[in-house]
TORKOLLUM-238172 format. One record per residue (C-alpha): y, x, z negated. Coordinates in steps of 0.25 Angstrom, whole numbers, padded with zeros to 4 digits, always signed. Layout:
N
YXZ;...
This chain:
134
+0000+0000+0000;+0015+0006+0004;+0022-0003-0002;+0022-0013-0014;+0020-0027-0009;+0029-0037-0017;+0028-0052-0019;+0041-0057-0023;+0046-0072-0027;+0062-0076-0033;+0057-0071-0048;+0044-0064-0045;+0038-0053-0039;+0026-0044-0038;+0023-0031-0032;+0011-0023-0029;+0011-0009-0032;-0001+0001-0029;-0006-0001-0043;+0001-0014-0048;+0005-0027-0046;+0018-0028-0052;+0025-0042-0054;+0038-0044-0058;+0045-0058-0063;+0060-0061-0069;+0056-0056-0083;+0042-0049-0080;+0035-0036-0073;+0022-0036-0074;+0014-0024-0069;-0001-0028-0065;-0011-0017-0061;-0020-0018-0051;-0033-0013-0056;-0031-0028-0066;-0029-0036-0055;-0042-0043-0052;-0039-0051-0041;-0028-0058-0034;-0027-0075-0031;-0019-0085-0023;-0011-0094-0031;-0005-0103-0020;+0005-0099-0010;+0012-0089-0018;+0004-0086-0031;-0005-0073-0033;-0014-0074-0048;-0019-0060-0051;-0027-0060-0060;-0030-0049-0069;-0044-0041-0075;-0040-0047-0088;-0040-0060-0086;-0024-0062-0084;-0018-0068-0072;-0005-0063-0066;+0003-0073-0057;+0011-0067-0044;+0021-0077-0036;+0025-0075-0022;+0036-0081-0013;+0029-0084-0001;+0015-0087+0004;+0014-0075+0012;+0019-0063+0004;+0011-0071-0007;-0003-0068+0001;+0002-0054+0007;+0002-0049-0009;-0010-0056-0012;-0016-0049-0001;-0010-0035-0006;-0013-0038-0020;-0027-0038-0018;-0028-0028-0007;-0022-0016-0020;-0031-0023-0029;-0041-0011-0034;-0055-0011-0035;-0057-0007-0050;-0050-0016-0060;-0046-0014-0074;-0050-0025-0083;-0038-0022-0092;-0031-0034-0085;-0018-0038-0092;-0017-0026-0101;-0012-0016-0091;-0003-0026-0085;+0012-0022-0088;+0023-0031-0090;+0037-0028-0093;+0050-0036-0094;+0058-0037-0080;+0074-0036-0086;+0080-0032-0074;+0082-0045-0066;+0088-0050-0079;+0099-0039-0080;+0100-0038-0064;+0105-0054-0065;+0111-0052-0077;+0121-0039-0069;+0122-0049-0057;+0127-0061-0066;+0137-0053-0075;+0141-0045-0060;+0143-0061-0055;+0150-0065-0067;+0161-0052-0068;+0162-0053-0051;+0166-0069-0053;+0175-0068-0067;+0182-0055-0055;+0184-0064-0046;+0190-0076-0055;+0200-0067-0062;+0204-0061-0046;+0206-0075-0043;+0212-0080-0054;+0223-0069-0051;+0225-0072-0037;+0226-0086-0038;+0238-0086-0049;+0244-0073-0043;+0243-0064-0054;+0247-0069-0064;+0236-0068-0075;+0239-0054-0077;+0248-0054-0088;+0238-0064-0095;+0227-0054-0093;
């Protein structure tokens, strides 16, 4: 494999690297390693469960049909032959804070570029003369 393949939705998305599945949500990263991966299943359209040698499944969601089946196809084509029955426990999880703070720059950016713009405004529309009371 050159590259990772990725399946992206608005708030999901999961990745495939040469040794993991990596899937990442608003608030969540989770890093699957494929030797724990038993298998891979269609759910619908747009829905991959992979269940896991430890009896847990994991739930992947696509935006379309077809990069949906193209992923399902890759996933199970990296899949190794030996598997570690460890399952769950060598699963990685980690909190995802960065697309908290990048909306939280964007909005204060938003805000600070808006209260500009009203203040510039303000002054042009009444000629100047809010300076002295500034």
């Amino acid at each position: 494999m050159l590259s990772h393949q990725v399946l992206a939705r608005a708030d999901e998305s999961a990745v495939l690297e040469p040794v993991r599945l990596v899937v990442t949500t608003v608030s969540l990263r989770k890093g699957i390693p494929l030797v724990v991966v038993r298998e891979v299943h269609r759910e619908g359209d747009t829905t991959l469960r992979v269940p896991l040698t430890g009896g847990t499944d994991h739930r992947i969601h696509g935006g379309n049909a077809t990069a949906t089946t193209l992923f399902h196809d890759a996933l199970t084509a990296a899949l190794p032959e030996e598997r570690d029955p460890a399952g769950s426990a060598l699963v990685t999880v980690e909190d995802e804070h960065g697309v908290r703070t990048w909306w939280l720059i964007a909005g204060g950016a938003a805000f600070a570029g808006l209260y500009v713009a009203h203040v510039w405004w303000t002054a042009v529309a009444h000629g100047g003369v809010l300076a002295p009371y500034l």
